[in-house]
Structures are given as structure tokens and as C-alpha cells.
CHARMM internal coordinates of N, CA and C (Angstrom, degrees):
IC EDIT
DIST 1 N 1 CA 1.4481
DIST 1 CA 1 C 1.5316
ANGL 1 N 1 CA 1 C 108.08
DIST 1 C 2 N 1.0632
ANGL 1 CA 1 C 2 N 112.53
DIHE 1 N 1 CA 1 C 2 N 144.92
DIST 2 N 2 CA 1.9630
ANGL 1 C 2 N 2 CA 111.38
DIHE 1 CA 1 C 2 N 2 CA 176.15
DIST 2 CA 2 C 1.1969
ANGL 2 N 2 CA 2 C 104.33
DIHE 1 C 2 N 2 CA 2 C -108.15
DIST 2 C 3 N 1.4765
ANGL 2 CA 2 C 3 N 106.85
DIHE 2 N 2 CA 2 C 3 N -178.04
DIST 3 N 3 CA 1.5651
ANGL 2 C 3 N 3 CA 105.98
DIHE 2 CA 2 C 3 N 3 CA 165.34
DIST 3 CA 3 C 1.3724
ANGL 3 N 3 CA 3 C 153.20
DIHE 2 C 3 N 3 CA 3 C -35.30
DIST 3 C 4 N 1.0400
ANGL 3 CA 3 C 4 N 102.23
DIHE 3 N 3 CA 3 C 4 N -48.45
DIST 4 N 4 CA 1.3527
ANGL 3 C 4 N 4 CA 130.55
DIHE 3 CA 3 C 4 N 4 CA 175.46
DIST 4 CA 4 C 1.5395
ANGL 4 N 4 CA 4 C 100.22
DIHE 3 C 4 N 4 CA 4 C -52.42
DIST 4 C 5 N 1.3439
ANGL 4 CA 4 C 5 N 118.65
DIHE 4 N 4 CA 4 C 5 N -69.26
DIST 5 N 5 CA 1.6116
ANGL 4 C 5 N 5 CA 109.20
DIHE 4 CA 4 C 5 N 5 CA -175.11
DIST 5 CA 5 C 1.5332
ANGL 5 N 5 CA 5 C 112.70
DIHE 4 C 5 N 5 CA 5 C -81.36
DIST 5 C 6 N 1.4260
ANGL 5 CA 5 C 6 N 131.69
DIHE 5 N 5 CA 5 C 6 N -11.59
DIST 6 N 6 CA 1.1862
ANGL 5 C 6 N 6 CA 106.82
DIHE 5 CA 5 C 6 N 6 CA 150.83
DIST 6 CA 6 C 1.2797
ANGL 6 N 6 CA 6 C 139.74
DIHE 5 C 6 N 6 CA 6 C -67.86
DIST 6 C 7 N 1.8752
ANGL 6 CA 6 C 7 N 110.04
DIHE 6 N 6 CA 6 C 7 N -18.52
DIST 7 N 7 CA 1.2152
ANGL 6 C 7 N 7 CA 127.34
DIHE 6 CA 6 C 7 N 7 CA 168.74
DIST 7 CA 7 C 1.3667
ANGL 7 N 7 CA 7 C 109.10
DIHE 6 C 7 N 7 CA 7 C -47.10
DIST 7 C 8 N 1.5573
ANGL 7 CA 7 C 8 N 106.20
DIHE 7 N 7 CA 7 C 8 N -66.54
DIST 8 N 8 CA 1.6353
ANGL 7 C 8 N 8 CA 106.42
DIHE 7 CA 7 C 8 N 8 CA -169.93
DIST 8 CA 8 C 1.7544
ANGL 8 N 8 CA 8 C 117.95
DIHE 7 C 8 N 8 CA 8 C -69.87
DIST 8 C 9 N 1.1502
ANGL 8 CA 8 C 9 N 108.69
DIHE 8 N 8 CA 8 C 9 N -0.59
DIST 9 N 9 CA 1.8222
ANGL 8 C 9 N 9 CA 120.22
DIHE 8 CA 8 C 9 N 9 CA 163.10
DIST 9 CA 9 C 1.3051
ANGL 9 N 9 CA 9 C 104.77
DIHE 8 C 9 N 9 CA 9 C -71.08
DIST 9 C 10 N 1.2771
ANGL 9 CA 9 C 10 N 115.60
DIHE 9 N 9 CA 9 C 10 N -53.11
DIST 10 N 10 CA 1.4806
ANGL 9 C 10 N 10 CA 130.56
DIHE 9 CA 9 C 10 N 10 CA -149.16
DIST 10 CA 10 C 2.1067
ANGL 10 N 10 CA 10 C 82.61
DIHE 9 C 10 N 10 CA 10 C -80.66
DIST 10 C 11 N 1.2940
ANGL 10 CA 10 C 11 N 122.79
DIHE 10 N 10 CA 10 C 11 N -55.37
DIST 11 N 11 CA 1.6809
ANGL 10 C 11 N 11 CA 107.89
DIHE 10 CA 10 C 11 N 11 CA -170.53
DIST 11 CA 11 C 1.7829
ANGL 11 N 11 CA 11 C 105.18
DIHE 10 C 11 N 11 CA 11 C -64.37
DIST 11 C 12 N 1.0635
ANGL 11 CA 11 C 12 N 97.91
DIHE 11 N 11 CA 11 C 12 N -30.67
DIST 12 N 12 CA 1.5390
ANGL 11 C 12 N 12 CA 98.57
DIHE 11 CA 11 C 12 N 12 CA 177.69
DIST 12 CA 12 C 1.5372
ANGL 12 N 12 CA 12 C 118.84
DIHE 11 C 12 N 12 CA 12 C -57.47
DIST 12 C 13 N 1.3835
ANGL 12 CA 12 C 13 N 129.77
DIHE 12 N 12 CA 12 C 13 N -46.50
DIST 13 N 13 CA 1.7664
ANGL 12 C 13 N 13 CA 137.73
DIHE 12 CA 12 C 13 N 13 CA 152.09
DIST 13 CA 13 C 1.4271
ANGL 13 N 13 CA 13 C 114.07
DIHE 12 C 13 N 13 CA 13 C -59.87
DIST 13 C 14 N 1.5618
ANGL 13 CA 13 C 14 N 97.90
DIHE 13 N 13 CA 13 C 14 N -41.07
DIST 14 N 14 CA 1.7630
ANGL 13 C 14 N 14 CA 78.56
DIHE 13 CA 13 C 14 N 14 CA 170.80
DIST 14 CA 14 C 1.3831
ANGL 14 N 14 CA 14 C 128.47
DIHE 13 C 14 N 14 CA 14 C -62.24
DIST 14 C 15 N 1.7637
ANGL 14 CA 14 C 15 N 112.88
DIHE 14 N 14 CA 14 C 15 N -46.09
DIST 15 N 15 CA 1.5584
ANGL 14 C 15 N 15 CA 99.28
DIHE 14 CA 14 C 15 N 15 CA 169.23
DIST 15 CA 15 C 1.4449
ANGL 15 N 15 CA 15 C 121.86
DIHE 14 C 15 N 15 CA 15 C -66.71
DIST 15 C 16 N 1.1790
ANGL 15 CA 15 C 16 N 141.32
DIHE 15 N 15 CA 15 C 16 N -8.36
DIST 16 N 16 CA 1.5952
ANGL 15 C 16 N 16 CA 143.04
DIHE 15 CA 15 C 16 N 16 CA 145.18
DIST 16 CA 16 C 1.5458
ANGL 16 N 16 CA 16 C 111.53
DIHE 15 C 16 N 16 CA 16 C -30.54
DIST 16 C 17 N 1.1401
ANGL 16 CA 16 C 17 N 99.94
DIHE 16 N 16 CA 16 C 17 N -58.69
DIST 17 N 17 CA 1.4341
ANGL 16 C 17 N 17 CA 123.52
DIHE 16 CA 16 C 17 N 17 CA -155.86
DIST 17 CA 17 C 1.8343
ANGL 17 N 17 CA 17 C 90.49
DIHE 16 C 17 N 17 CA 17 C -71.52
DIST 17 C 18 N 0.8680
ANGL 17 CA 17 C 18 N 112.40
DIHE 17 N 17 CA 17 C 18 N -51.88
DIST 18 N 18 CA 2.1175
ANGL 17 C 18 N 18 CA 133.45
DIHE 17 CA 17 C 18 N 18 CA -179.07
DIST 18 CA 18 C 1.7734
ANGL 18 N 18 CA 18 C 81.13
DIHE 17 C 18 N 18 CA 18 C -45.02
DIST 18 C 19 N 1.7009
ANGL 18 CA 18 C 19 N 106.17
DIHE 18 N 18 CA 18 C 19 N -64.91
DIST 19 N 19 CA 1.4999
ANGL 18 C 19 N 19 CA 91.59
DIHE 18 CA 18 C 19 N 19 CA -150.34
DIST 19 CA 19 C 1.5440
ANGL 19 N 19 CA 19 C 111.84
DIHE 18 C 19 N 19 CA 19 C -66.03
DIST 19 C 20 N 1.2450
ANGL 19 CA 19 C 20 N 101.36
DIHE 19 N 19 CA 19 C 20 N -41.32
DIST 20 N 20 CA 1.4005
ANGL 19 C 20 N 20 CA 105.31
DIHE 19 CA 19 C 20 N 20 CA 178.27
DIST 20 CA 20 C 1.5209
ANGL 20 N 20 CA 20 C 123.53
DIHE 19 C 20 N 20 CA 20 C -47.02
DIST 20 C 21 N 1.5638
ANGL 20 CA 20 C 21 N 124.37
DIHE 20 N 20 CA 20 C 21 N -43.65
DIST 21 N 21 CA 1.4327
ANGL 20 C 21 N 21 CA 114.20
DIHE 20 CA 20 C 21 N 21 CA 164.97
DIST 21 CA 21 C 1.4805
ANGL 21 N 21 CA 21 C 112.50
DIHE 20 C 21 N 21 CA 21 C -48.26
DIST 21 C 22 N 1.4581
ANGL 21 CA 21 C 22 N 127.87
DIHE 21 N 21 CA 21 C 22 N -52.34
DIST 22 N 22 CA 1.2922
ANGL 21 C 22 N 22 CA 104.63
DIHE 21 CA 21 C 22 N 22 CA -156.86
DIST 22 CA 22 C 1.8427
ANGL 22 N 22 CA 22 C 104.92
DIHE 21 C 22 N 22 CA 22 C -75.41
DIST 22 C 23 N 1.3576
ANGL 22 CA 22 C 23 N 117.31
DIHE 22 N 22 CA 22 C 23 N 2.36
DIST 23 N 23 CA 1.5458
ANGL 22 C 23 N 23 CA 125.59
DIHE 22 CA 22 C 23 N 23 CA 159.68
DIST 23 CA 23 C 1.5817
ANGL 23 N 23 CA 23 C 139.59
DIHE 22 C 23 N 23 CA 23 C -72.74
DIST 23 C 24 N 1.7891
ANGL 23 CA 23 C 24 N 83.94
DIHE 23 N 23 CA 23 C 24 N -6.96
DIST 24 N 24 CA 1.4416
ANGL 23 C 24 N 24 CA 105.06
DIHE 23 CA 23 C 24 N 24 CA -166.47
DIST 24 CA 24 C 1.3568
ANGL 24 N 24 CA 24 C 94.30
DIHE 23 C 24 N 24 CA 24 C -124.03
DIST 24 C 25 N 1.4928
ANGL 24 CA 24 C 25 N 129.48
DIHE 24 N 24 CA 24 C 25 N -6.93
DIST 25 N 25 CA 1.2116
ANGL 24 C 25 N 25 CA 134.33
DIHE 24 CA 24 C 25 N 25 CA 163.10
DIST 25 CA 25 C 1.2077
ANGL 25 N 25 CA 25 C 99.52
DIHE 24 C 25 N 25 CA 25 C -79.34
DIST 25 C 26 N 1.2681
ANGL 25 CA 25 C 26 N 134.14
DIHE 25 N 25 CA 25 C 26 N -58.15
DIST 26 N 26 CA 1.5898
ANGL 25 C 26 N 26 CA 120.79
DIHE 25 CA 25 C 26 N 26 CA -159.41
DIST 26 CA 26 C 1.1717
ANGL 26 N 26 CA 26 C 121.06
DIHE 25 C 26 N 26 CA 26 C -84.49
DIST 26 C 27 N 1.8126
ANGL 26 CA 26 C 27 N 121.97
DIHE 26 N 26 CA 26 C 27 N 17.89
DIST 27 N 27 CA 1.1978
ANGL 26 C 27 N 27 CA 126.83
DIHE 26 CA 26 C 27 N 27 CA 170.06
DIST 27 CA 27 C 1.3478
ANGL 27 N 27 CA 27 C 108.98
DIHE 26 C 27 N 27 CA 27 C -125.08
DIST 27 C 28 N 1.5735
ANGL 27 CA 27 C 28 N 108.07
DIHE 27 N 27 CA 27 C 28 N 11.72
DIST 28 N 28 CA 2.1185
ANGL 27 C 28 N 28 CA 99.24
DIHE 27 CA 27 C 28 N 28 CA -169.52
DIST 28 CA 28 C 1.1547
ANGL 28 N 28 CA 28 C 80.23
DIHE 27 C 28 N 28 CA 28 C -72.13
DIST 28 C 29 N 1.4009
ANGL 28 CA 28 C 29 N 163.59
DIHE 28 N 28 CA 28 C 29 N -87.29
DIST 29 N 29 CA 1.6269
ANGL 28 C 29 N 29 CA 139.00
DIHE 28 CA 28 C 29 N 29 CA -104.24
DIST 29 CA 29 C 2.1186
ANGL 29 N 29 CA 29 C 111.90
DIHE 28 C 29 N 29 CA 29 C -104.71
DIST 29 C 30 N 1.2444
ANGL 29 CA 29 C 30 N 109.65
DIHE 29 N 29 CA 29 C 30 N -9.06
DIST 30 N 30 CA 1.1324
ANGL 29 C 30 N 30 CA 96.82
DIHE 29 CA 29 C 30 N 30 CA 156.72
DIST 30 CA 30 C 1.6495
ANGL 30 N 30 CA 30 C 124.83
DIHE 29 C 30 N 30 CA 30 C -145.47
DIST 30 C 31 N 1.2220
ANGL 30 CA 30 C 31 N 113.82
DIHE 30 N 30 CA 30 C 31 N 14.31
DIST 31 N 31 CA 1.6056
ANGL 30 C 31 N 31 CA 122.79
DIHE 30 CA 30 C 31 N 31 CA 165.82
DIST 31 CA 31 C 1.5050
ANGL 31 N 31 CA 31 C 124.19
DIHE 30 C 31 N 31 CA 31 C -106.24
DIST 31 C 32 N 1.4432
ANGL 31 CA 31 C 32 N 118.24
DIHE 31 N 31 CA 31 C 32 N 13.20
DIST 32 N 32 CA 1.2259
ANGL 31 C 32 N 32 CA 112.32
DIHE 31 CA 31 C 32 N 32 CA -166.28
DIST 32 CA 32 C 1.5760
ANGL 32 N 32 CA 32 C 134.07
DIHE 31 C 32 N 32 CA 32 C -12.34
DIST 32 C 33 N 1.2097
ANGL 32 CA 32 C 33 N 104.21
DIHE 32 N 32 CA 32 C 33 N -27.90
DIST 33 N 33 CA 1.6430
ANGL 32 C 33 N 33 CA 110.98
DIHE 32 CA 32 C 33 N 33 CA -175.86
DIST 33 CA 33 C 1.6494
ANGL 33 N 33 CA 33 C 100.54
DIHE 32 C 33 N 33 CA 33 C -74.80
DIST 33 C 34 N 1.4888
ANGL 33 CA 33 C 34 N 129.58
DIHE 33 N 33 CA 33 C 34 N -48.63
DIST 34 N 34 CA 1.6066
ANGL 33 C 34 N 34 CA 116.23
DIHE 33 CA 33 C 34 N 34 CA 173.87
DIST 34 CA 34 C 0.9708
ANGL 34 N 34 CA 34 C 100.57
DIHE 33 C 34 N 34 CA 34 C -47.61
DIST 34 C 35 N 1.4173
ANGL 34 CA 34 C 35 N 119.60
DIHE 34 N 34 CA 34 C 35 N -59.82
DIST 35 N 35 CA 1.8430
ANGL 34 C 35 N 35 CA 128.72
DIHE 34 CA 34 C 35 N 35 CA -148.97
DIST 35 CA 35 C 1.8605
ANGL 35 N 35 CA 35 C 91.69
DIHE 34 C 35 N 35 CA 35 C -58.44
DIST 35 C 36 N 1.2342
ANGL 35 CA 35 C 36 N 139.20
DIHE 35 N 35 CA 35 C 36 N -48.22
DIST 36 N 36 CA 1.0086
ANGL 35 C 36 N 36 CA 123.71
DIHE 35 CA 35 C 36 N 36 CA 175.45
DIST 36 CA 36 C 1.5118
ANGL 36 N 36 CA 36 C 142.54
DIHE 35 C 36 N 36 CA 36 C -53.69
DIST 36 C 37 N 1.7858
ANGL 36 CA 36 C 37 N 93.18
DIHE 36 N 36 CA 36 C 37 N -42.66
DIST 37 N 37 CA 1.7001
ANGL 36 C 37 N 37 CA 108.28
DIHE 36 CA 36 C 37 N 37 CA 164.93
DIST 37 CA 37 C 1.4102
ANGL 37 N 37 CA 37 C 114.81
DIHE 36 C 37 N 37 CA 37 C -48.21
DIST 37 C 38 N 1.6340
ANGL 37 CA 37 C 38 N 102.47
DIHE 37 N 37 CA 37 C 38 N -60.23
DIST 38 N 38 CA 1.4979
ANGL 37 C 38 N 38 CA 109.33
DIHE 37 CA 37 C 38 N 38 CA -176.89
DIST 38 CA 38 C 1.4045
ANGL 38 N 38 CA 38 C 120.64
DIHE 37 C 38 N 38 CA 38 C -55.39
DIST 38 C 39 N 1.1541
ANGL 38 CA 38 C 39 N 117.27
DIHE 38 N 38 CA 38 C 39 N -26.90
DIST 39 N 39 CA 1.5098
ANGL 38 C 39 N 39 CA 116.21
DIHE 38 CA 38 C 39 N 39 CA -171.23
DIST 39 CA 39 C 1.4304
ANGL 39 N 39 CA 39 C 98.12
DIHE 38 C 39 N 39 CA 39 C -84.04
DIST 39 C 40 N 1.1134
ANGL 39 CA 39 C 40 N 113.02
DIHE 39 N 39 CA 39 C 40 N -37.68
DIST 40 N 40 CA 1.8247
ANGL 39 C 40 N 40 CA 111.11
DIHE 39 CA 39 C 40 N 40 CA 173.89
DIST 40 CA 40 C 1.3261
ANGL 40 N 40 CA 40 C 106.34
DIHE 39 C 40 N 40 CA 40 C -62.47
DIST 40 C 41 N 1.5117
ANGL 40 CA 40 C 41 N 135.61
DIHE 40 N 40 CA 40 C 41 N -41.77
DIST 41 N 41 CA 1.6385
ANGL 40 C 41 N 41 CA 129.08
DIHE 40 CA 40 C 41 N 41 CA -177.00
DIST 41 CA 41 C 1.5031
ANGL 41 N 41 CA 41 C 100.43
DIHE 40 C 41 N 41 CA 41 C -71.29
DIST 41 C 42 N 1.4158
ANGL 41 CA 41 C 42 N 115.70
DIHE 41 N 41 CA 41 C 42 N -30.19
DIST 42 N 42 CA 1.5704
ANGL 41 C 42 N 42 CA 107.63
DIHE 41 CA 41 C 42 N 42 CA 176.48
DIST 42 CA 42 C 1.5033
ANGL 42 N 42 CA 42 C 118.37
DIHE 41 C 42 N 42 CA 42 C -71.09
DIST 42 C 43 N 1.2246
ANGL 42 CA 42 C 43 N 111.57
DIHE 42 N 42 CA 42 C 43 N -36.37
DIST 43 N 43 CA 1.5394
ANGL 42 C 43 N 43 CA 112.48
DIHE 42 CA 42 C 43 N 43 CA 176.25
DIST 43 CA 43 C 1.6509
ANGL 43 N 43 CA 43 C 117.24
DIHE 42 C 43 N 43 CA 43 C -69.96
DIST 43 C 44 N 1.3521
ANGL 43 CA 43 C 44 N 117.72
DIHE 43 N 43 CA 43 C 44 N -31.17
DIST 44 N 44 CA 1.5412
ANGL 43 C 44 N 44 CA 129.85
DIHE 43 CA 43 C 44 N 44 CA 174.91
DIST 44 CA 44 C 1.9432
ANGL 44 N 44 CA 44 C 109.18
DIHE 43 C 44 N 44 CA 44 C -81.84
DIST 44 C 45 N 1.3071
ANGL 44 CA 44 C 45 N 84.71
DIHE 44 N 44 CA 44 C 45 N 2.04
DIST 45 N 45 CA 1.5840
ANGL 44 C 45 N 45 CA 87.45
DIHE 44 CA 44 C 45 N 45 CA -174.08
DIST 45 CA 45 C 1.8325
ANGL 45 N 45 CA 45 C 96.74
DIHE 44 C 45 N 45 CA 45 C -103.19
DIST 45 C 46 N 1.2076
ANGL 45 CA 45 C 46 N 117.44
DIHE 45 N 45 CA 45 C 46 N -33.95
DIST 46 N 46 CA 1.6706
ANGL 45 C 46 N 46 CA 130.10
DIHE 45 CA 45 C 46 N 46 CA 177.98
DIST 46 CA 46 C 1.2178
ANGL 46 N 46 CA 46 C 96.82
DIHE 45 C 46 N 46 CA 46 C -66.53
DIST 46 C 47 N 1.4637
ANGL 46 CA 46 C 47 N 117.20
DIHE 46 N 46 CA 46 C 47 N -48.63
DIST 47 N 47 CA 1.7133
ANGL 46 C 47 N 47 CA 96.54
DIHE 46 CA 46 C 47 N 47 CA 175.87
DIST 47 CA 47 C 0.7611
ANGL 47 N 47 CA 47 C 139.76
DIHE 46 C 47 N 47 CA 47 C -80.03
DIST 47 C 48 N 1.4802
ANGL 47 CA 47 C 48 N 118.20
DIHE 47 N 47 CA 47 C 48 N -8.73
DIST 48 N 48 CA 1.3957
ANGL 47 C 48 N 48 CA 133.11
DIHE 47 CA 47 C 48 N 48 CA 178.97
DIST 48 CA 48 C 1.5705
ANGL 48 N 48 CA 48 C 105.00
DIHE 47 C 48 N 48 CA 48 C -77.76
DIST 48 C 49 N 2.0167
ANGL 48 CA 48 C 49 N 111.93
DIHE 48 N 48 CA 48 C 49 N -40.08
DIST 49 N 49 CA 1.6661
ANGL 48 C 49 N 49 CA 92.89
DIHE 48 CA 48 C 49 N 49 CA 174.29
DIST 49 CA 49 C 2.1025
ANGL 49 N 49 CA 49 C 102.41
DIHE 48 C 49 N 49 CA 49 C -75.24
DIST 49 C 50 N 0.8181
ANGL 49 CA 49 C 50 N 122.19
DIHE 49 N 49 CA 49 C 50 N -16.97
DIST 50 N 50 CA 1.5929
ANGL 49 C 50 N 50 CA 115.00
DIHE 49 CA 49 C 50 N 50 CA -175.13
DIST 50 CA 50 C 1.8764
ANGL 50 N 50 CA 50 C 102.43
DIHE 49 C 50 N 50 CA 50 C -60.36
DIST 50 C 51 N 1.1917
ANGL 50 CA 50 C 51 N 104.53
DIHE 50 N 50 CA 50 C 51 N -34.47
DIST 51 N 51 CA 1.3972
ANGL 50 C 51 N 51 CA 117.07
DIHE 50 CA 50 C 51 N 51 CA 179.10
DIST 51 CA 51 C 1.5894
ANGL 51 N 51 CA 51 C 107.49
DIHE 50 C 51 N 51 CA 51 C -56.12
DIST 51 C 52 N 1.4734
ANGL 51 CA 51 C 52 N 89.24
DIHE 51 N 51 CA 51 C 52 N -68.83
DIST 52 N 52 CA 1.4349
ANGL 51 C 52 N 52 CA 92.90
DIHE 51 CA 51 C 52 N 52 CA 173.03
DIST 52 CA 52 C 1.2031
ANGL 52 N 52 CA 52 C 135.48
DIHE 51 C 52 N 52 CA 52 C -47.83
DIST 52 C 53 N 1.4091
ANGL 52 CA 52 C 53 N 119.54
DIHE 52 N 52 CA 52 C 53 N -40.28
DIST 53 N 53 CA 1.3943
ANGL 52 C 53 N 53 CA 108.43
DIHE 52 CA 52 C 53 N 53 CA -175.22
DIST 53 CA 53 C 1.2499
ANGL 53 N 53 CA 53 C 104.23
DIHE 52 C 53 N 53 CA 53 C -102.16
DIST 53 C 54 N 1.7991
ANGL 53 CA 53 C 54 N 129.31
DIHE 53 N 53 CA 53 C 54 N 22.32
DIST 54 N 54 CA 1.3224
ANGL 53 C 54 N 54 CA 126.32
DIHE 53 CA 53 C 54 N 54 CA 148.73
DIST 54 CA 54 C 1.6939
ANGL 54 N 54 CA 54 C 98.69
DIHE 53 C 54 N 54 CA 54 C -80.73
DIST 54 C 55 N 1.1803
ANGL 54 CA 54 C 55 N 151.31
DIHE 54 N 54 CA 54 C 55 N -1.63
DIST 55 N 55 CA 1.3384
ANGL 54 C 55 N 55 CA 129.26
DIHE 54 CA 54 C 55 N 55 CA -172.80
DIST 55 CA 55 C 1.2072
ANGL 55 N 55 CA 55 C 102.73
DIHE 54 C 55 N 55 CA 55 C -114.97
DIST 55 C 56 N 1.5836
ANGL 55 CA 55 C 56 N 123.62
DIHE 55 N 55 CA 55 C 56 N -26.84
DIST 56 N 56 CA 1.7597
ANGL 55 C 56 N 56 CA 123.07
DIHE 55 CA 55 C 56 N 56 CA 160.08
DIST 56 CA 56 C 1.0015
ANGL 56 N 56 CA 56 C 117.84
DIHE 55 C 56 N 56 CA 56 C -60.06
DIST 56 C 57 N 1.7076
ANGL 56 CA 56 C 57 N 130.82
DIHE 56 N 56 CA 56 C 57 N -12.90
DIST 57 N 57 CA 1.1497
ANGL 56 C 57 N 57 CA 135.69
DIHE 56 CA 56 C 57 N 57 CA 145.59
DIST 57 CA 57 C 1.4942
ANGL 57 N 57 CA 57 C 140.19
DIHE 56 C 57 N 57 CA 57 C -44.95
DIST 57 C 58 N 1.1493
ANGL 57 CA 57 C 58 N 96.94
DIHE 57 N 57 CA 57 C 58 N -10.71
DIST 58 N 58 CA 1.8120
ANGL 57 C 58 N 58 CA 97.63
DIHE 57 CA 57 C 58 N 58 CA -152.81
DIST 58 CA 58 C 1.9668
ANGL 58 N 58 CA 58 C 75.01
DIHE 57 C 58 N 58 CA 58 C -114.90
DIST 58 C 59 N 1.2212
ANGL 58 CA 58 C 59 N 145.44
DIHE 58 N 58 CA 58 C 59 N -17.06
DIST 59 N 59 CA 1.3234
ANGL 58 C 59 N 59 CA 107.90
DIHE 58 CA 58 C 59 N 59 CA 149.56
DIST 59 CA 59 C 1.6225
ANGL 59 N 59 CA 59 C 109.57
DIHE 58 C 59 N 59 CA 59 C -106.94
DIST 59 C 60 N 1.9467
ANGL 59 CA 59 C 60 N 112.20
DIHE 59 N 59 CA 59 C 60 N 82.70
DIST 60 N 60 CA 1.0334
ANGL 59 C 60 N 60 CA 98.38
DIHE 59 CA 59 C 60 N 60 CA -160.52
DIST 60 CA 60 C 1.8301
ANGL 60 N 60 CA 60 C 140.26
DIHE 59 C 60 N 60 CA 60 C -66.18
DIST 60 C 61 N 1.8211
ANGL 60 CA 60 C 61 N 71.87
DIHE 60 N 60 CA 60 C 61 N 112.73
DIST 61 N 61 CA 1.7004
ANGL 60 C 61 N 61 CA 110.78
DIHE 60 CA 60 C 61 N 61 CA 153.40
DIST 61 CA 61 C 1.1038
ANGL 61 N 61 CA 61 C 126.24
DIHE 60 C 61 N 61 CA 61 C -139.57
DIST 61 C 62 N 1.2601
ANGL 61 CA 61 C 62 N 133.13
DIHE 61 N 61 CA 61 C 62 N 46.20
DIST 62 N 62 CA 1.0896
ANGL 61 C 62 N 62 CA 140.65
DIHE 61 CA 61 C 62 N 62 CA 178.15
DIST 62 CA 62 C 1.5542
ANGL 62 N 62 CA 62 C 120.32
DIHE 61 C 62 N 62 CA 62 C -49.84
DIST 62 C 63 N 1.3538
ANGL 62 CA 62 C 63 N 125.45
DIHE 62 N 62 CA 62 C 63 N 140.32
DIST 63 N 63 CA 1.0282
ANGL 62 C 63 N 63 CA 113.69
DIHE 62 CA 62 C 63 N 63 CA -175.11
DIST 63 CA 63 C 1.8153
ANGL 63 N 63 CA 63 C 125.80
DIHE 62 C 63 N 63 CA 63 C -98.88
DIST 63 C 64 N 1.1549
ANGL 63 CA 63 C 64 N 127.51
DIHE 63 N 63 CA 63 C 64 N 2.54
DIST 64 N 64 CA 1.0499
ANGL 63 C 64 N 64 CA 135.53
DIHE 63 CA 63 C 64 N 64 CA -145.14
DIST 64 CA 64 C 1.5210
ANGL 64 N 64 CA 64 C 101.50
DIHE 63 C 64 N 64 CA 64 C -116.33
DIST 64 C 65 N 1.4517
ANGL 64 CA 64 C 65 N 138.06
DIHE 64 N 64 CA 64 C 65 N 124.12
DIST 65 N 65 CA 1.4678
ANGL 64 C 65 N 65 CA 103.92
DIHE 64 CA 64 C 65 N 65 CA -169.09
DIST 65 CA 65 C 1.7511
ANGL 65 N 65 CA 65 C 88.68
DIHE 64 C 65 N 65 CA 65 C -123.25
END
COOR INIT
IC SEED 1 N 1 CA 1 C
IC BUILD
């Protein structure tokens, strides 16, 4: 796969990742237990694009600067 389609993997988790904050916003002050899950799927979601744009790397074009 090259860049290009890891790019469009990588925008596809990122807007996941978009929706999910404002999900993890509307539960920080009285659900703590979502607000925690979510922030954990958001953080496993950053590594998953860091992943990614270490392997669009390797025909370098990475997209991430």
C-alpha cells in the first residue's frame, strides 16, 4: 500500500477520534466512567494513526509532518 491509501485510513480514524472527543466532552463532569473509556479509545486511536504514518513512511511519503 503507499501513501496515499494509508493517508485516507489514517483521515478516516482521525474523524473517529474528532467524534469521540466531543463524546468525552459531554461526559467529563458527571459520567466519569465513559469519559474514561473514551479517552482510552482516543489514546489507542493516536497510536494507531502514529502507526500509520510510520508505515507511509517506509515508501517515503509519509503523511504526517
Amino acid at each position: 500500500m503507499d501513501a496515499k491509501e494509508w493517508s485516507k485510513m489514517a483521515d478516516k480514524v482521525a474523524q473517529v477520534r474528532t467524534k469521540l472527543y466531543k463524546v468525552q466532552e459531554d461526559h467529563e463532569e458527571f459520567d466519569t466512567e465513559v469519559y474514561s473509556e473514551v479517552a482510552f479509545i482516543r489514546r489507542m486511536l493516536l497510536l494507531t494513526l502514529e502507526s500509520i504514518d510510520k508505515l507511509a513512511k517506509w515508501d517515503d511519503k509519509g503523511w504526517m509532518k
